[in-house]
C-alpha positions in Angstrom: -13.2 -36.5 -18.9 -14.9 -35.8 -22.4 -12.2 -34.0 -25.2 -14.2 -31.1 -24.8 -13.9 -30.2 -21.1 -10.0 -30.1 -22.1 -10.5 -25.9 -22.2 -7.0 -24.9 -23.6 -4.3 -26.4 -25.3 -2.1 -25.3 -22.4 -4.5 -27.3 -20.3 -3.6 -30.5 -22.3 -0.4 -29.5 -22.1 0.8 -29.4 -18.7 -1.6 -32.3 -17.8 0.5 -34.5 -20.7 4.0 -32.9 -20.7 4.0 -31.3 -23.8 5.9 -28.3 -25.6 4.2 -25.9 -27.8 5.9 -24.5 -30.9 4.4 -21.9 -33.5 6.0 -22.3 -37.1 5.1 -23.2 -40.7 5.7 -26.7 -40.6 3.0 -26.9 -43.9 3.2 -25.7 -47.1 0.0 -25.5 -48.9 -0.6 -26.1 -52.7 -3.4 -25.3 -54.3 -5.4 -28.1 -55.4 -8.2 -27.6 -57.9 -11.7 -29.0 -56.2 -14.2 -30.9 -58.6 -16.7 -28.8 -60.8 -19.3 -30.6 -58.9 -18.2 -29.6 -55.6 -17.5 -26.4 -56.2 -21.0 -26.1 -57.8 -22.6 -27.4 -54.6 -20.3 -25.4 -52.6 -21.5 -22.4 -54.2 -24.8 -23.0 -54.5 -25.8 -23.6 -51.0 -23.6 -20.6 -50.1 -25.9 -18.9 -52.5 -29.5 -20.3 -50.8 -28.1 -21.0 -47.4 -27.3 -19.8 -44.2 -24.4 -22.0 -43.9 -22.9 -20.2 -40.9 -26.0 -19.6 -38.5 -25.1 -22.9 -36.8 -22.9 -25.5 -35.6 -24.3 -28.2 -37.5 -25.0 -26.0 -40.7 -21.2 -25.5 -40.5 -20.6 -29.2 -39.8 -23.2 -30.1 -42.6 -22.6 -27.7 -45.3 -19.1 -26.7 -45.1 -16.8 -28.6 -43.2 -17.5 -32.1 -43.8 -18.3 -31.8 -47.6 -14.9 -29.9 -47.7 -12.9 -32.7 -46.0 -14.7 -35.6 -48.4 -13.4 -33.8 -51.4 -10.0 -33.6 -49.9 -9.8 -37.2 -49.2 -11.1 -38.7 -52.4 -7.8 -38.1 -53.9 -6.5 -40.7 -50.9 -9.6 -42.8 -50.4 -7.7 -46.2 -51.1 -5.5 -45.7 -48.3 -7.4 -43.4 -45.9 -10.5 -43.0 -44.7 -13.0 -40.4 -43.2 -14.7 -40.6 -39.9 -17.5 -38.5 -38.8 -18.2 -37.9 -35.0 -16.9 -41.4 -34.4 -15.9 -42.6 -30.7 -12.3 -43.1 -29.2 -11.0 -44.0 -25.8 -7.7 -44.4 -25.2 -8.2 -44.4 -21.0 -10.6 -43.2 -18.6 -9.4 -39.6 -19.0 -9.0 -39.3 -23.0 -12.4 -40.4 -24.3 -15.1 -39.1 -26.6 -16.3 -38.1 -29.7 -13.9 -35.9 -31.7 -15.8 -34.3 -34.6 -13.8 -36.2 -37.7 -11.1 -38.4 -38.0 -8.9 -39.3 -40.8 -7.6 -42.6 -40.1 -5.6 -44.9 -42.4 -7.8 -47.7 -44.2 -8.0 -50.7 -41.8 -7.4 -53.9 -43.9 -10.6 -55.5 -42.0 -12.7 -53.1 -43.8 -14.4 -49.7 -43.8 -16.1 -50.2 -40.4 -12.8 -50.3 -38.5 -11.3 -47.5 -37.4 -7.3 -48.6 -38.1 -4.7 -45.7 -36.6 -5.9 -42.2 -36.3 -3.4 -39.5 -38.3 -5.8 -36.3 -38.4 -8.1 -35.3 -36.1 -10.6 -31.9 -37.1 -12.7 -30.0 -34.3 -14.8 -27.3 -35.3 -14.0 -24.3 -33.4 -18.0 -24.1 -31.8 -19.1 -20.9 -31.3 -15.9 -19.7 -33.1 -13.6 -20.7 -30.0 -10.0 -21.4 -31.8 -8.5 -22.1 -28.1 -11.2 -24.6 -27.0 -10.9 -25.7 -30.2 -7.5 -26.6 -29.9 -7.5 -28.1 -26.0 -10.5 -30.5 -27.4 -8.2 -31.0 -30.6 -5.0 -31.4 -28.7 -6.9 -34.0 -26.3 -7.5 -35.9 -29.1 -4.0 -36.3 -30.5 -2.7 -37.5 -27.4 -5.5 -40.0 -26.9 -4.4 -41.0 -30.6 -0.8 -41.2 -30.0 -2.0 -43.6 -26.7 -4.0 -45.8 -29.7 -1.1 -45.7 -32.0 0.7 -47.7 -29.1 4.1 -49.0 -30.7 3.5 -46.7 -33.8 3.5 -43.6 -31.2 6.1 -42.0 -32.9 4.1 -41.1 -36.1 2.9 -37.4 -36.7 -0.4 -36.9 -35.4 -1.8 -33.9 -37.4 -5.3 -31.9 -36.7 -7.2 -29.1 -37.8 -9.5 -26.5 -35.8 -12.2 -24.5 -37.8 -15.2 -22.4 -37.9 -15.7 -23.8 -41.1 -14.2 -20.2 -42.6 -10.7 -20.2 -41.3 -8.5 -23.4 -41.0 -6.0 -23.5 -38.4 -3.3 -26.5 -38.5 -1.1 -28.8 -36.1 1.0 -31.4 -35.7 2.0 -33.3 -32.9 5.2 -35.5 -32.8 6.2 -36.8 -29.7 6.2 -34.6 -27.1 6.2 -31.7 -29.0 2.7 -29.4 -30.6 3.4 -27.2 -33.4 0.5 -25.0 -34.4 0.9 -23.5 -38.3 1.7 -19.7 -38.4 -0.2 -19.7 -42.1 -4.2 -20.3 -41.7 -6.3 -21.0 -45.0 -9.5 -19.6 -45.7 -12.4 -20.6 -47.6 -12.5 -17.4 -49.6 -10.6 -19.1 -52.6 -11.6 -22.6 -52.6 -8.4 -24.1 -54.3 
């Protein structure tokens, strides 16, 4: 079973025992973006449609978005796109990014998986989240001994930005969503 024939996050979670909480468990500071980014940003928003499609999303607004948040941590993290994982025969696939922390065997390994991002296709938050969800478990499974770390995610349509966290048994999705309306 792929992530993405998980439907629901409820689905995930009665299959895998786990409890769902709603709550701010993020705070959110405004970080300033490069001038260079935000000039790309805004000129292919400009000259673009950057929401007619999946991959126009993928390509034009989610992934450059998540590459300027990680350059800040790029010595300790890195950024995966649509990268496989198998954990079992169940948990398997191809989630859509994956921040993982660097492996010290180089930037072709994929070391333990901390954030997974699905893009909510078609603008489904609640597939979104069973496909995201799916793939947090499968990453606690990876984690193996270190299965007690947070495993946090995002779901977005590349406009709204909805986060979680899974610790344990336990799924908390954040009350506060972001928006790309104010790019810091």
């Amino acid at each position: 079973m792929a992530f993405p024939d998980f439907k629901s996050a409820d689905q995930v979670q009665k299959a895998y025992q786990i409890r769902y909480v709603e709550k701010d468990l993020m705070t959110f500071t405004p970080k300033s973006p490069s001038e260079y980014f935000v000039n790309e940003f805004e000129f292919n928003q400009e000259n673009f449609d950057i929401f007619s499609s999946e991959a126009s999303r993928c390509e034009a607004v989610i992934y450059p978005m998540l590459r300027e948040a990680c350059k800040s941590f790029i010595r300790d993290y890195s950024l995966w796109s649509h990268k496989s994982i198998s954990a079992d025969s169940v948990l398997m696939g191809t989630p859509d990014y994956v921040v993982a922390k660097r492996s010290e065997f180089g930037k072709n390994v994929l070391d333990f998986p901390l954030v997974f991002v699905a893009e909510a296709k078609q603008n489904d938050f609640v597939r979104g989240w069973g496909q995201c969800l799916a793939e947090m478990v499968a990453a606690q499974q990876l984690n193996g001994v270190a299965s007690n770390l947070a495993i946090y995610s995002i779901v977005t349509d590349g406009e709204v930005w909805q986060f979680g966290r899974l610790l344990g048994s336990i799924f908390s999705k954040n009350i506060t969503r972001v928006t790309i309306d104010n790019l810091s």
